[in-house]
C-alpha positions as a Python dict, from the first residue, in 0.01 Angstrom:
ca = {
    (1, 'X'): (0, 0, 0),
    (2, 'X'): (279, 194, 26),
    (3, 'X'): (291, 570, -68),
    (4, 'X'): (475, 731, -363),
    (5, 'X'): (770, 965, -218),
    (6, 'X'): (834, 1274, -439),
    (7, 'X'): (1174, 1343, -455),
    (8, 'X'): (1096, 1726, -431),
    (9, 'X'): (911, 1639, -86),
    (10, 'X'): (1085, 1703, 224),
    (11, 'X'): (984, 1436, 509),
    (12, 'X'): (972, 1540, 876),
    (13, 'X'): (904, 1282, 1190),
    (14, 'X'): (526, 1278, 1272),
    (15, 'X'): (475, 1456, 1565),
    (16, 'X'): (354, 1126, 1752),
    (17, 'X'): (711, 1043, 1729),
    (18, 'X'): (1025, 1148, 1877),
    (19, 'X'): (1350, 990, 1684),
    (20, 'X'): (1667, 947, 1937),
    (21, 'X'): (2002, 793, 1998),
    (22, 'X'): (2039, 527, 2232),
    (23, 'X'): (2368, 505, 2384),
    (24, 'X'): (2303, 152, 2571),
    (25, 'X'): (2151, -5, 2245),
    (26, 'X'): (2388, 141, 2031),
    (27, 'X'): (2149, 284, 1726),
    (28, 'X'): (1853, 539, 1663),
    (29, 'X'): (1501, 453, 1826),
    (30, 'X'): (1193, 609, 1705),
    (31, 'X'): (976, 661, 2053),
    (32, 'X'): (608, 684, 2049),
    (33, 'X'): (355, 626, 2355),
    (34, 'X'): (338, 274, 2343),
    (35, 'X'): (627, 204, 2297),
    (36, 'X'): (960, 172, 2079),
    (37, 'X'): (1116, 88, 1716),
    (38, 'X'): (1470, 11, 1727),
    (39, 'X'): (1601, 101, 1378),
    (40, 'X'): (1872, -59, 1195),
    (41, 'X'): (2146, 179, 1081),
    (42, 'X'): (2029, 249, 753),
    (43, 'X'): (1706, 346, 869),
    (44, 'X'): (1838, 548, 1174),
    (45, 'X'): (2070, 743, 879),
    (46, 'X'): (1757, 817, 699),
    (47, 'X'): (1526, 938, 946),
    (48, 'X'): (1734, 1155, 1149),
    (49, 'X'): (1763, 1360, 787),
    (50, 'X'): (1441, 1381, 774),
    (51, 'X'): (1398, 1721, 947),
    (52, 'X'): (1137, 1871, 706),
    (53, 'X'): (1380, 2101, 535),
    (54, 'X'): (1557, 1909, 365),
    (55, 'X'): (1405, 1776, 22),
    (56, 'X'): (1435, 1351, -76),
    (57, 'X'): (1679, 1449, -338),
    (58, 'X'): (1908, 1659, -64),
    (59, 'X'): (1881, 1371, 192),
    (60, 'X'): (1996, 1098, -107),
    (61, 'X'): (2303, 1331, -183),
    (62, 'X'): (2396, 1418, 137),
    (63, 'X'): (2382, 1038, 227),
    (64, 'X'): (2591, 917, -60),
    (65, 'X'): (2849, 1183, 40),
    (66, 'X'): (2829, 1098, 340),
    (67, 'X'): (2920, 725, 301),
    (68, 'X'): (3043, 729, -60),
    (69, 'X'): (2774, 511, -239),
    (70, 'X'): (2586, 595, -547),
    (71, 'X'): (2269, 533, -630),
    (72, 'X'): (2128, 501, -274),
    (73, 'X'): (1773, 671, -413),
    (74, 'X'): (1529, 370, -507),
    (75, 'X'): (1625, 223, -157),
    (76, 'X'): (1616, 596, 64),
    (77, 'X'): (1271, 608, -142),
    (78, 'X'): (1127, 259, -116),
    (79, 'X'): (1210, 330, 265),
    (80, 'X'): (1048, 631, 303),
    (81, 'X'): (777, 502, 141),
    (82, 'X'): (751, 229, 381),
    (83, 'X'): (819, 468, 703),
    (84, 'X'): (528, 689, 536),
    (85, 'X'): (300, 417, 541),
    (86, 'X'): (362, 337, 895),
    (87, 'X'): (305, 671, 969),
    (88, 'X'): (647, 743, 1121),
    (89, 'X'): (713, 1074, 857),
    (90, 'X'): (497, 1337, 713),
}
């Protein structure tokens, strides 16, 4: 089951993780010791916000700014939720 984000929380990388861009691949990786998650680029957008200052609601408006959509937050939250549950953000 996947955990409730609160939009007042503000989600950092676990520290058994290490998000980066791969120039070869083309798109963000999350790197752990056994190996790697190639994200898509919604994901990558997402995650590489996710610096543990800024709060769900900041990372939803600087990401429909950013690529002016609306109403980005029940999908930036269902996949933090997700990413939560993997254990890829705290």
């Amino acid at each position: 089951m996947n955990a409730v984000v609160r939009i007042e929380s503000a989600p950092a990388i676990a520290p058994l993780y290490r998000l980066q861009y791969e120039a070869v691949q083309e798109n963000w990786v999350l790197l752990y010791p056994e190996g790697m998650v190639k994200l898509n680029g919604p994901a990558g957008e997402i995650l590489r916000r996710c610096d543990g200052q800024l709060t769900v609601q900041q990372l939803v408006s600087d990401l429909e700014r950013s690529f002016g959509e609306s109403d980005l937050g029940g999908d930036v939250c269902d996949f933090l939720s997700d990413a939560y549950g993997r254990g890829w953000i705290i």
